[in-house]
C-alpha positions as CSV (number, residue, x, y, z in Angstrom):
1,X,0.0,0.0,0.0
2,X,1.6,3.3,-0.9
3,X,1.4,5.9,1.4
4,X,1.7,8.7,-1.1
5,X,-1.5,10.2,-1.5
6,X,-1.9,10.2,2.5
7,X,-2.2,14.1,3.6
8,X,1.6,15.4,5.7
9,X,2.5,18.4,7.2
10,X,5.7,19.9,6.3
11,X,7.3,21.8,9.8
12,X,10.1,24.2,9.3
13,X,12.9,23.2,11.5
14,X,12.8,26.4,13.2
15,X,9.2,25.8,14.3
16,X,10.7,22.4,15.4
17,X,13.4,23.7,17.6
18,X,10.7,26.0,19.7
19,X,8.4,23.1,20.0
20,X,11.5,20.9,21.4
21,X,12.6,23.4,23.9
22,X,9.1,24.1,25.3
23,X,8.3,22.8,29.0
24,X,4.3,22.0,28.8
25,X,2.3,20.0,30.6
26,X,1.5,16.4,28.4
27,X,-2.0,17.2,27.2
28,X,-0.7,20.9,26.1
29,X,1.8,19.9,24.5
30,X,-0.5,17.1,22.4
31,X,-3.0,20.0,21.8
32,X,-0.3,22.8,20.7
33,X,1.3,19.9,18.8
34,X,-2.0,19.3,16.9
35,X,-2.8,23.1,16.2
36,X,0.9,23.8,14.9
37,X,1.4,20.8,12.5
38,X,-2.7,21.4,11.1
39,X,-1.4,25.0,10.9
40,X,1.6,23.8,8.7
41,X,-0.7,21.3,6.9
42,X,-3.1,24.7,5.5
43,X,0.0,26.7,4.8
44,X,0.5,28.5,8.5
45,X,-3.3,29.5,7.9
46,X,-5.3,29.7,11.5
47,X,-6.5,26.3,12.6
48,X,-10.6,25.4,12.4
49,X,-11.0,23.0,14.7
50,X,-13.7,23.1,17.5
51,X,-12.7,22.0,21.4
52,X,-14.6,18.9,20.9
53,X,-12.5,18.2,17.3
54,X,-9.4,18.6,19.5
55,X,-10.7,16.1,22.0
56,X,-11.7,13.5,19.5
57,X,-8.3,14.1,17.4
58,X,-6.6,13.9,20.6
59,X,-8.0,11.4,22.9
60,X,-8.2,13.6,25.7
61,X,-11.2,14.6,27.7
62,X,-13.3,17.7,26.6
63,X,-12.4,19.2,30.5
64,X,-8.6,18.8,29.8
65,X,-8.7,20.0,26.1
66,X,-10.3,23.5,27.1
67,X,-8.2,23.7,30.2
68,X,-5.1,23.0,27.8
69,X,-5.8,25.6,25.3
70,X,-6.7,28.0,28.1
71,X,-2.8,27.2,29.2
72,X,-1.4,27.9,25.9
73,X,-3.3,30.9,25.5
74,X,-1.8,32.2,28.7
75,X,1.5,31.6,28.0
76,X,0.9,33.4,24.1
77,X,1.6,30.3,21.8
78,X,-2.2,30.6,21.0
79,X,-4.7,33.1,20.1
80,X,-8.5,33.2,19.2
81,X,-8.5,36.6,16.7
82,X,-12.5,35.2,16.9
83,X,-14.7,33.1,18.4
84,X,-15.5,31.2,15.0
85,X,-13.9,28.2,16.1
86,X,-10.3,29.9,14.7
87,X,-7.0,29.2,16.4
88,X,-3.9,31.2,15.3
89,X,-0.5,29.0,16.5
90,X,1.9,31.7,17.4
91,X,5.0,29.4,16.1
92,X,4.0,29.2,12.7
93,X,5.6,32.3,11.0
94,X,3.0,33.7,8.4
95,X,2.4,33.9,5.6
96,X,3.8,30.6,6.1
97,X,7.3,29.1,6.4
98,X,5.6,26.1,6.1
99,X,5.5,24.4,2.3
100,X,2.3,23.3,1.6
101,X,2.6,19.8,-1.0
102,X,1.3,20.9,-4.6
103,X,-1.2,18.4,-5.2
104,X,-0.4,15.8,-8.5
């Protein structure tokens, strides 16, 4: 089975080197790590993804997901520019650092 056509996100390796020397909290970090590499995937473009998305995506409780993202907005490596279920990652440089693959 090729994996080929199965959708990747391409992370610049300075985005990498922040995300390694962060100190979060396990279920901020597999949040944060969700928003920044869907970022990457739509070309640094805010993330759409609703608490309860997050949850499912990451296993985690929907209690722990909004306390999570309440932590990373705190500490500035999120922001909500609105309440439309829109998450702006604050490591992915815009208009994108991130390469987007053209599609075949």
């Amino acid at each position: 089975m090729s994996r080929r056509n199965e959708p990747y996100a391409l992370i610049t390796w300075p985005v990498v080197e922040v995300m390694a020397r962060l100190r979060l909290p396990g279920s901020a970090w597999q949040v944060l790590f969700l928003l920044a590499t869907t970022s990457c995937r739509y070309g640094g473009r805010d993330v759409r993804l609703s608490l309860q998305e997050i949850a499912t995506k990451t296993g985690l409780p929907s209690r722990t997901v909004k306390a999570a993202v309440a932590d990373l907005l705190a500490r500035g490596l999120i922001s909500r520019p609105t309440r439309c279920r829109r998450i702006a990652v604050s490591l992915v440089p815009r208009p994108a650092a991130c390469v987007v693959p053209a599609e075949d």
